[in-house]
N, C-alpha and C positions, 0 to 999 in steps of 0.2 A: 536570375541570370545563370547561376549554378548549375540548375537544371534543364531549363534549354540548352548549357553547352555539351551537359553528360547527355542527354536525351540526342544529340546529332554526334557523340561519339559512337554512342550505344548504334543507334542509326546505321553511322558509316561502317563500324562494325561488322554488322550482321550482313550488309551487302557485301562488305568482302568475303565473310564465311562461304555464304551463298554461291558467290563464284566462285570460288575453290573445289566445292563439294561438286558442283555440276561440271568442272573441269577434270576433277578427278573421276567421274561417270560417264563422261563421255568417252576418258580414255579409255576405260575396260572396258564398254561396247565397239571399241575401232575395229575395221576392217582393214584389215594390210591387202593392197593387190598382188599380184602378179605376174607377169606374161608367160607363158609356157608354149617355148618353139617346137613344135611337131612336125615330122615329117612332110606332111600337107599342107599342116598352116599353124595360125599363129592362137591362140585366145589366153581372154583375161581373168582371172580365178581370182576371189575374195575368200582370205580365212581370218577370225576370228583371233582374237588376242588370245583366249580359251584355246581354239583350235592351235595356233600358232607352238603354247606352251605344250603341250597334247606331243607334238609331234619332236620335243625335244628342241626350237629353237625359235627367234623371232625372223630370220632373214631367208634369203632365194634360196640359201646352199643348204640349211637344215630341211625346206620343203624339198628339194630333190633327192637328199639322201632318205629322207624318208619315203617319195617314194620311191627308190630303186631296192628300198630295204622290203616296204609290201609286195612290191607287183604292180600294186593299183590302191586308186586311193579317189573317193568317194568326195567334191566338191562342186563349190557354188561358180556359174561361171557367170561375167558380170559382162553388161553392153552399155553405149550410151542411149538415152532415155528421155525424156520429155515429161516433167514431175507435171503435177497438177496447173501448178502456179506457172506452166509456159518453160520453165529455168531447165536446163539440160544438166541433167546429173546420172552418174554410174552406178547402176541399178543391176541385183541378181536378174537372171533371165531362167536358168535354166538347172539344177542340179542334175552332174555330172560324173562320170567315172574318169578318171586319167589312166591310162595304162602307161608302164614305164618305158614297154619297148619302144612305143612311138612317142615317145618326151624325148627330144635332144637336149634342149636348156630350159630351166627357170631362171626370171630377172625379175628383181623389181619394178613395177609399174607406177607411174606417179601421174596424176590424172587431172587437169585444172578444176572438174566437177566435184561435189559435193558424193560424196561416198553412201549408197541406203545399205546398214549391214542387213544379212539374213539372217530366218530362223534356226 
């Protein structure tokens, strides 16, 4: 009896390890969006958590000060998409240059689909 109870603590345990570990990995692969309004139009840019601290911040205002700081700045731009499995989710499409002159605003993008980050 002893050890069938420790053996489904030990169990229950290790499933929740489990989850933890793969929540805390999924977070440091996230992609953050964001809309970037341009003179012409509008598009949607994916940076890395990596990328994000890179550029000195996690949110819209540290991605525009950085880049009105470069010039330009070298990123992933994201579409919606049609996975394998039929399901529509927000996928890179294209890497891209941004130039600052033609950037008026960065904003956060929030997206119902499932996020594919880049390489």
């Amino acid at each position: 009896m002893f050890a069938r109870r420790h053996l489904v603590k030990c169990g229950s345990l290790a499933v929740v390890i489990l989850a933890t570990a793969q929540a805390a990995g999924a977070q440091e692969d996230k992609t953050s969006l964001f809309k970037v309004i341009t003179v012409k139009d509008e598009i949607v840019i994916g940076l890395t958590t990596d990328e994000l601290k890179a550029l000195g911040g996690t949110d819209a205002s540290a991605v525009a000060h950085a880049l009105a700081q470069k010039g330009d700045m070298p990123v992933w731009q994201y579409n919606v998409h049609r996975a394998q499995n039929g399901e529509l989710q927000q996928a890179p499409t294209a890497k891209i240059g941004l130039i600052a002159n033609s950037s008026l605003r960065v904003e956060p993008y929030t997206t119902p689909y499932a996020v594919v980050p880049h390489q």
